[in-house]
MARKEDREN-368295 format. One record per atom (N, C-alpha, C): residue in three letters; chain; atom name; x, y, z. Coordinates in steps of 0.02 Angstrom, whole numbers, plus 50000, padded with zeros to 5 digits. Example, Ala and Ser with C-alpha at 12.3 -4.5 7.8 and 13.67 -1.06 7.14 Angstrom:
<nodes>
{node "Ala", "A", "N", {50660, 49716, 50390}}
{node "Ala", "A", "CA", {50615, 49775, 50390}}
{node "Ala", "A", "C", {50660, 49835, 50390}}
{node "Ser", "A", "N", {50642, 49888, 50354}}
{node "Ser", "A", "CA", {50684, 49947, 50357}}
{node "Ser", "A", "C", {50645, 50002, 50394}}
</nodes>
This chain:
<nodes>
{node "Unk", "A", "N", {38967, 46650, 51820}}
{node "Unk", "A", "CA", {38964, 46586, 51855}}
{node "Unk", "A", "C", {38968, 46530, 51804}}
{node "Unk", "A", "N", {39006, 46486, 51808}}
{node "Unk", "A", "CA", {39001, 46427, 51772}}
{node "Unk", "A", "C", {38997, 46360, 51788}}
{node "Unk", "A", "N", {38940, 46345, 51768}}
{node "Unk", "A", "CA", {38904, 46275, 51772}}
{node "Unk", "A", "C", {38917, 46205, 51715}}
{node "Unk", "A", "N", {38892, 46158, 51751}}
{node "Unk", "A", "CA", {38905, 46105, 51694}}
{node "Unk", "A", "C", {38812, 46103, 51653}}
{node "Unk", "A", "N", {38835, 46066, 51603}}
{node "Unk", "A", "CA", {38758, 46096, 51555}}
{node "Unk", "A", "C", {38696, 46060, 51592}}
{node "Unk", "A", "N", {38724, 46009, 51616}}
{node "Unk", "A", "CA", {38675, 45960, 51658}}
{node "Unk", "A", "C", {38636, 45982, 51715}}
{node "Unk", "A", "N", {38683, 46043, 51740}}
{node "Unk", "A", "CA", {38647, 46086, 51802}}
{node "Unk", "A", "C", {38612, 46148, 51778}}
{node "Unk", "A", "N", {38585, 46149, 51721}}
{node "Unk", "A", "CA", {38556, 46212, 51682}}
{node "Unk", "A", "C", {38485, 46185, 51709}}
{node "Unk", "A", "N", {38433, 46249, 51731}}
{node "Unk", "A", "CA", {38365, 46233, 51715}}
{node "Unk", "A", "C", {38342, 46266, 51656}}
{node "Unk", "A", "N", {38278, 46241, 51653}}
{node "Unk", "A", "CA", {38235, 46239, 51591}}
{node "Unk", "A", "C", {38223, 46333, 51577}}
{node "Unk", "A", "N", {38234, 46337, 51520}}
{node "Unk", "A", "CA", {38217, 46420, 51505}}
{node "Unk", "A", "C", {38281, 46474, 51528}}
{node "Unk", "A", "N", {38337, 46433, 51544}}
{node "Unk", "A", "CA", {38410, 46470, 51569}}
{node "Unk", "A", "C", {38454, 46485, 51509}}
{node "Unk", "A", "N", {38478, 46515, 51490}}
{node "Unk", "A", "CA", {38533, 46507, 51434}}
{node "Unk", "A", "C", {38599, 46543, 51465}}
{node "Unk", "A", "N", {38640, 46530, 51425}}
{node "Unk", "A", "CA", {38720, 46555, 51438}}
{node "Unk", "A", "C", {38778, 46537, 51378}}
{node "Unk", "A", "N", {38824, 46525, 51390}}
{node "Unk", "A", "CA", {38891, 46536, 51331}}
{node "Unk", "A", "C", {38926, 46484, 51336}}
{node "Unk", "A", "N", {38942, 46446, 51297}}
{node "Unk", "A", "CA", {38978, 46382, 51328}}
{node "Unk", "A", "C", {39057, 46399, 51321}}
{node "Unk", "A", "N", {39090, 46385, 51355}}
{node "Unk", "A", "CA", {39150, 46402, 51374}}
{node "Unk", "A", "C", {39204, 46361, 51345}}
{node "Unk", "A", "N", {39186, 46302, 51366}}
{node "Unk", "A", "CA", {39232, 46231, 51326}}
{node "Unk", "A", "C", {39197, 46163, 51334}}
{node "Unk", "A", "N", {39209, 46144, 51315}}
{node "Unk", "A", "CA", {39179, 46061, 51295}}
{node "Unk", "A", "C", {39261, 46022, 51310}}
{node "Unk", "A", "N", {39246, 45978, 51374}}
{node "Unk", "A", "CA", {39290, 45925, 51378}}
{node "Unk", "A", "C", {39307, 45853, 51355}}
{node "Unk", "A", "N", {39268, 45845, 51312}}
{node "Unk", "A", "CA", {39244, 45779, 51300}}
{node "Unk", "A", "C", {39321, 45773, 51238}}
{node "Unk", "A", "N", {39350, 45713, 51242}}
{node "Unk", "A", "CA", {39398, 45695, 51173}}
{node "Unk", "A", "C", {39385, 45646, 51132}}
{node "Unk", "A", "N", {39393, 45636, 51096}}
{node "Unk", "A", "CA", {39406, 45589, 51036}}
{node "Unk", "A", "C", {39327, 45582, 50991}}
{node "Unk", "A", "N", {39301, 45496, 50986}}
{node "Unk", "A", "CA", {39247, 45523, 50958}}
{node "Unk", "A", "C", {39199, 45575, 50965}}
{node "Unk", "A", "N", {39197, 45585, 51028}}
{node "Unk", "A", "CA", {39134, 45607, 51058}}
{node "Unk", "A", "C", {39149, 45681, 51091}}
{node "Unk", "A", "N", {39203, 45690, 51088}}
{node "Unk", "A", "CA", {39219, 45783, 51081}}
{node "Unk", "A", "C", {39192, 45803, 50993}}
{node "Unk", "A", "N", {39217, 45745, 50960}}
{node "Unk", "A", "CA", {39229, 45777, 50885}}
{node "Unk", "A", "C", {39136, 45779, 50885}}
{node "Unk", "A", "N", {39104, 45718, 50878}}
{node "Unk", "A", "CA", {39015, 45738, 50872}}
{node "Unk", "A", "C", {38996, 45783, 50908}}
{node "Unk", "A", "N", {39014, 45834, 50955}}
{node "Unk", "A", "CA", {38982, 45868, 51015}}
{node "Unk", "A", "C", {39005, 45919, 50967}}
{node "Unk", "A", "N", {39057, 45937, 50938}}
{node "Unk", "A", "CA", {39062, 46001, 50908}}
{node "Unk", "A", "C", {39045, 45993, 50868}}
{node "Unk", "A", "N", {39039, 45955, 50818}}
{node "Unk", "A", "CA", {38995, 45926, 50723}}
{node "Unk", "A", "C", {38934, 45966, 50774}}
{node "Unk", "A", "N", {38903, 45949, 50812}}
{node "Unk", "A", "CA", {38843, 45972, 50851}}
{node "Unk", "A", "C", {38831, 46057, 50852}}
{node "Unk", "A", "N", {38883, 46080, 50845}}
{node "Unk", "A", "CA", {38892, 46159, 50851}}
{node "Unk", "A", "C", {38910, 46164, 50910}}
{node "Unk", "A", "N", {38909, 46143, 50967}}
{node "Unk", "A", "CA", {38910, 46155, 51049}}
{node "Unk", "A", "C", {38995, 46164, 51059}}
{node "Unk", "A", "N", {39009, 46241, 51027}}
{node "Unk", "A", "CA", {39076, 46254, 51032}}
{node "Unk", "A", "C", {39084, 46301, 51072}}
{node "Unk", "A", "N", {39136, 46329, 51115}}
{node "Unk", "A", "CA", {39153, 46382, 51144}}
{node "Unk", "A", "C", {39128, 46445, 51109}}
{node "Unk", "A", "N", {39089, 46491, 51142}}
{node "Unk", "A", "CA", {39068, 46549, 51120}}
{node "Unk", "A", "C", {38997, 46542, 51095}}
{node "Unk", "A", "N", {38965, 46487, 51081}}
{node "Unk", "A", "CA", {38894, 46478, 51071}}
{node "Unk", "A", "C", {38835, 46488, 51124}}
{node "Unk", "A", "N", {38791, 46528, 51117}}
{node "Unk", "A", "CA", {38735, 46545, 51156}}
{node "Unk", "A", "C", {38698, 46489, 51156}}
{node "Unk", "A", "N", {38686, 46445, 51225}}
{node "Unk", "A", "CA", {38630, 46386, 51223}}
{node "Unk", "A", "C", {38576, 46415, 51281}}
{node "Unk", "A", "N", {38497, 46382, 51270}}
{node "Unk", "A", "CA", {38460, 46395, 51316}}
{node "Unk", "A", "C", {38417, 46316, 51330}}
{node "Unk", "A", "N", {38406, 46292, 51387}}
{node "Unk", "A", "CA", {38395, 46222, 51400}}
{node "Unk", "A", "C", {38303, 46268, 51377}}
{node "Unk", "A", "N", {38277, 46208, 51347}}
{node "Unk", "A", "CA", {38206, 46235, 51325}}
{node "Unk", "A", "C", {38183, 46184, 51336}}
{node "Unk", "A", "N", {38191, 46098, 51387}}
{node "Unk", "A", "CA", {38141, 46065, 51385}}
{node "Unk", "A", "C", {38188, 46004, 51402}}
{node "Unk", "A", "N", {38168, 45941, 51465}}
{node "Unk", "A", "CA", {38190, 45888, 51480}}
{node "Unk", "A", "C", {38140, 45864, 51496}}
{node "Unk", "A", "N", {38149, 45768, 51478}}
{node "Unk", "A", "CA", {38104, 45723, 51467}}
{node "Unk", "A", "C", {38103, 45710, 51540}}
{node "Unk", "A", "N", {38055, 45689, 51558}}
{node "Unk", "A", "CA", {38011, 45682, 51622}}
{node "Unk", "A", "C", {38069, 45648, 51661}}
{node "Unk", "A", "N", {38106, 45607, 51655}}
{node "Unk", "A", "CA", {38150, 45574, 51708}}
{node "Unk", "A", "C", {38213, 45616, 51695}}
{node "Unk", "A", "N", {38200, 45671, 51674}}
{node "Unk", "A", "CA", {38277, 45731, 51672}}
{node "Unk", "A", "C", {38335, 45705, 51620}}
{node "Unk", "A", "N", {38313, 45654, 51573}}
{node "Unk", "A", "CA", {38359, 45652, 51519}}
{node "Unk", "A", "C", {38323, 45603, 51461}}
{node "Unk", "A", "N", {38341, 45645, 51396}}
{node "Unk", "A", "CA", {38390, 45679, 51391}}
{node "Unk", "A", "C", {38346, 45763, 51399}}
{node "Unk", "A", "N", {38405, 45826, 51386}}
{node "Unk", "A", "CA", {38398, 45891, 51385}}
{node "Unk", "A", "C", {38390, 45912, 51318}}
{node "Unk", "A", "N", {38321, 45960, 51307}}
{node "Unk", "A", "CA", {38326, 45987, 51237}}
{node "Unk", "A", "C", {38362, 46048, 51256}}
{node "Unk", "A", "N", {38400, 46092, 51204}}
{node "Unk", "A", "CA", {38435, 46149, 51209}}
{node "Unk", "A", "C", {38392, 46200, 51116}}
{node "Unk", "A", "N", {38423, 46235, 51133}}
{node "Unk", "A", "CA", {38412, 46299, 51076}}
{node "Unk", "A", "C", {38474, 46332, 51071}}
{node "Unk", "A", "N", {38497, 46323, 51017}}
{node "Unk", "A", "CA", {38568, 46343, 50983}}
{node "Unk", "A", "C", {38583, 46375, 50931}}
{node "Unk", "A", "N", {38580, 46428, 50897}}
{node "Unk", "A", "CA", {38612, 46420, 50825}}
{node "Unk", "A", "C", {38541, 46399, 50777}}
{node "Unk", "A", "N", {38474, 46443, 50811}}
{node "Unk", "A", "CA", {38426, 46445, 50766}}
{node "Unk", "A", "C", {38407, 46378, 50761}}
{node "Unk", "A", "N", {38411, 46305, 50815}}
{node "Unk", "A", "CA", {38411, 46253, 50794}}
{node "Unk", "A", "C", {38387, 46198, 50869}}
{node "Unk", "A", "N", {38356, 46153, 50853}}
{node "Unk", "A", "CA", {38353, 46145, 50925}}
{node "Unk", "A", "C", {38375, 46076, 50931}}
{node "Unk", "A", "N", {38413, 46041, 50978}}
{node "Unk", "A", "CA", {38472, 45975, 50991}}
{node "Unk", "A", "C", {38432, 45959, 51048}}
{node "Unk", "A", "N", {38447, 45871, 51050}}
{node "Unk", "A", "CA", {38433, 45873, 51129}}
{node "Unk", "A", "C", {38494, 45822, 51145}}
{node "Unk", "A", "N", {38520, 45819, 51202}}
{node "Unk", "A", "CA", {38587, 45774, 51202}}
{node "Unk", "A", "C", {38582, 45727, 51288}}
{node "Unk", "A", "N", {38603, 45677, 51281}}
{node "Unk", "A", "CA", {38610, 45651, 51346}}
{node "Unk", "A", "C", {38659, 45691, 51413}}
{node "Unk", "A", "N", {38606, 45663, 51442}}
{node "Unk", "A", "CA", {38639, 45710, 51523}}
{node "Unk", "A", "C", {38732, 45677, 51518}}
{node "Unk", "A", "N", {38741, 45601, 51490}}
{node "Unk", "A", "CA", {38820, 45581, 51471}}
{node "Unk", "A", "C", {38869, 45632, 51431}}
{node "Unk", "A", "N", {38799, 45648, 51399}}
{node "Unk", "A", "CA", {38874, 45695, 51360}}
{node "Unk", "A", "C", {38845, 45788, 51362}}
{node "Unk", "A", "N", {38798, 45788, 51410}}
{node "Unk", "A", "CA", {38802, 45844, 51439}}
{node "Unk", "A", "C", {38847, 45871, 51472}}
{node "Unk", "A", "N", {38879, 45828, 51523}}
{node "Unk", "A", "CA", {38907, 45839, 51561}}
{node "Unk", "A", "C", {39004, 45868, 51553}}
{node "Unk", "A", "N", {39000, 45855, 51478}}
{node "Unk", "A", "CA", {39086, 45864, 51451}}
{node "Unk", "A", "C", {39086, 45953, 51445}}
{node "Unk", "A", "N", {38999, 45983, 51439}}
{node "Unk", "A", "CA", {39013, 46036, 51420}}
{node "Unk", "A", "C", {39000, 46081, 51485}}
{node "Unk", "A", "N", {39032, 46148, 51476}}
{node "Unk", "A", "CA", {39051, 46191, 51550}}
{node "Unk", "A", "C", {38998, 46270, 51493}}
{node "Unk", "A", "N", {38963, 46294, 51551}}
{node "Unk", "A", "CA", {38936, 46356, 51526}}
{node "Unk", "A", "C", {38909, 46404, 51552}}
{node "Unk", "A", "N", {38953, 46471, 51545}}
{node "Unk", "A", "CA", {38959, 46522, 51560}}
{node "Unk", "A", "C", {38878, 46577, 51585}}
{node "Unk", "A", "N", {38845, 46565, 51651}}
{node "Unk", "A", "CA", {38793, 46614, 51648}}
{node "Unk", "A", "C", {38783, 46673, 51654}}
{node "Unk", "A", "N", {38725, 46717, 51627}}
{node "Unk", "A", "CA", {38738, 46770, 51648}}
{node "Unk", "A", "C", {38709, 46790, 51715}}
{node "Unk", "A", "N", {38768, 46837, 51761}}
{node "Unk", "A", "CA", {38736, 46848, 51816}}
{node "Unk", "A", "C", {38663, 46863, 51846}}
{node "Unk", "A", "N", {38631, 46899, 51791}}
{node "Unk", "A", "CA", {38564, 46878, 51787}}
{node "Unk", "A", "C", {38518, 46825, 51798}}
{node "Unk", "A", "N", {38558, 46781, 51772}}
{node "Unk", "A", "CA", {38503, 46698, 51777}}
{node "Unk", "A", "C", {38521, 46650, 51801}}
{node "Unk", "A", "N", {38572, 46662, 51859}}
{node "Unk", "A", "CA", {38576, 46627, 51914}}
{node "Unk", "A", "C", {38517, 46591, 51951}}
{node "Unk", "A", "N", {38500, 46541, 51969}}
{node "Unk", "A", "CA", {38491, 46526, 52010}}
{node "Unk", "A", "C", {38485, 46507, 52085}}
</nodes>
């Protein structure tokens, strides 16, 4: 099933598939690591639901629900919602 990262709940992880975002802000989203084939798990959002912390790559990011939303990610049928 694939979701946008913004519709992830807390303690979910999955595979990100592609990142839509272009120019500056594709290029910082991947400087970010948040590339196709990366395992993310949402581990924590600030009380009004943004921004989202994630767990990536031994590392933990937190990014606005704005530029959450460029990235698409792959769950496992397991952790559906």
């Amino acid at each position: 099933m694939l979701v946008n990262l913004r519709q992830m709940h807390v303690d979910q992880s999955g595979t990100i598939q592609s990142v839509d975002a272009h120019g500056e802000l594709g290029r910082r989203i991947r400087d970010m690591g948040l590339v196709p084939g990366t395992e993310v798990t949402i581990i924590g959002r600030a009380p009004l639901k943004d921004p989202v912390a994630l767990r990536l790559k031994g590392f933990t990011l937190t990014l606005r629900n704005s530029e959450a939303d460029f990235i698409t990610v792959e769950l496992p049928e397991e952790n559906h919602d």
